[in-house]
C-alpha positions in Angstrom: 96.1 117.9 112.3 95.4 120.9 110.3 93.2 124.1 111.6 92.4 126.8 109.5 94.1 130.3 110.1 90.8 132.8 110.8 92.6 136.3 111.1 94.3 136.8 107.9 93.7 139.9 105.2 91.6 139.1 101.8 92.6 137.1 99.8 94.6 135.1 101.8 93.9 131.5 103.6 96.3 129.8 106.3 96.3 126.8 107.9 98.4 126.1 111.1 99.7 121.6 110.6 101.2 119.9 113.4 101.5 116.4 114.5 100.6 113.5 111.5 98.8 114.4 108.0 95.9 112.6 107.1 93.4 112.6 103.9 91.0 113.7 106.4 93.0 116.6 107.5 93.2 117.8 103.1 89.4 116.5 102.6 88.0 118.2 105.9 89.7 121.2 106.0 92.1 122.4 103.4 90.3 121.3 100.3 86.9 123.3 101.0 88.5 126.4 101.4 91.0 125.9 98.3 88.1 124.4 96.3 86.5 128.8 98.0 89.3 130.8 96.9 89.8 128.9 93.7 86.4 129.9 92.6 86.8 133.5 93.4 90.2 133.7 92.3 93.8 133.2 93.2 94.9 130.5 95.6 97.1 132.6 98.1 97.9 130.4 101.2 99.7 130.7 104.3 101.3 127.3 105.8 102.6 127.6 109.1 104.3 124.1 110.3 105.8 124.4 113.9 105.9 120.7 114.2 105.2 117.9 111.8 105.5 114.0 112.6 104.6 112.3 109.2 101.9 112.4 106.2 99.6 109.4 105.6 99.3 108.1 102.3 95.6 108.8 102.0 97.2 112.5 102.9 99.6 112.7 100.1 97.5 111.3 97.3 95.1 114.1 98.3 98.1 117.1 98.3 98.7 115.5 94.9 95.6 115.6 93.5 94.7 118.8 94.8 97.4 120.9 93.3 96.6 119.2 90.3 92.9 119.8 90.1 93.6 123.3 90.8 97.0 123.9 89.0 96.2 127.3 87.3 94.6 129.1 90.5 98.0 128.7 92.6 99.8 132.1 93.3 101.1 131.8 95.9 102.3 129.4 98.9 104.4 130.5 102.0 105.3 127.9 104.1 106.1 128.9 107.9 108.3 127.0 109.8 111.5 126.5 112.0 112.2 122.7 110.6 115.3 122.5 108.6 114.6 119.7 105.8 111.3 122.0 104.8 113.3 125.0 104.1 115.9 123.0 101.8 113.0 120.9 100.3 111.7 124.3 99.3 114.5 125.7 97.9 115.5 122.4 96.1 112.0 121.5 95.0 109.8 124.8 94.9 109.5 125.4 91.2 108.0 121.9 91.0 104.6 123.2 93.0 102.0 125.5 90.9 102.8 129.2 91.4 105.5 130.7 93.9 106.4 129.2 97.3 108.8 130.7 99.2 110.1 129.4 103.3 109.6 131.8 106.1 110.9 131.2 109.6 108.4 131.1 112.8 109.5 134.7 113.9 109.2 136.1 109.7 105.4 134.6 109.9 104.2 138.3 109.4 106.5 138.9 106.1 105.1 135.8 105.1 101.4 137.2 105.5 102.6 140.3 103.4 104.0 138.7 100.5 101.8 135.5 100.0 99.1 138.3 99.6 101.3 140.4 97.0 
């Protein structure tokens, strides 16, 4: 499940995910306000993961496609969480995603906030 993060500063957008991915989580959610901040400008996103059981299929064919579709408006991408193999995958695999991505733990959440807005 994925719920959009309502109190952060222009030009930022957050989502909290927890529990299992789906398509309909990226379709429902994520994609229509990436799809808003593309379209005024940088894509500047918060990701805050305290928990995460899995990603559907339908889920990652539609992370895939949507960093492709909007490759060039990626800034940046801080990803929030405590779990271990996340923070390695980010540091391993981070220059793979569009734009910067950097980890954050749970308690750094607001250093996150102030540097994915940069």
């Amino acid at each position: 499940m994925i719920k959009e993060l309502r109190d952060l500063p222009t030009p930022l957008i957050g989502f909290e995910a927890s529990g299992k991915l789906h398509a309909e989580d990226y379709r429902d959610v994520l994609l229509p306000a990436i799809e808003k901040a593309a379209s005024s400008g940088d894509v500047r996103i918060v990701l805050v993961m305290p928990e995460f059981d899995g990603i559907s299929a339908g889920a990652v064919w539609q992370d895939l496609k949507m960093g492709i579709e909007k490759f060039n408006a990626w800034k940046r991408i801080a990803l929030v969480t405590d779990i271990e193999w996340m923070a390695h995958a980010v540091s391993m695999f981070g220059w793979m995603t569009p734009g910067q991505v950097k980890h954050f733990s749970m308690a750094e959440k607001a250093d996150a906030i102030t540097w994915a807005r940069g």
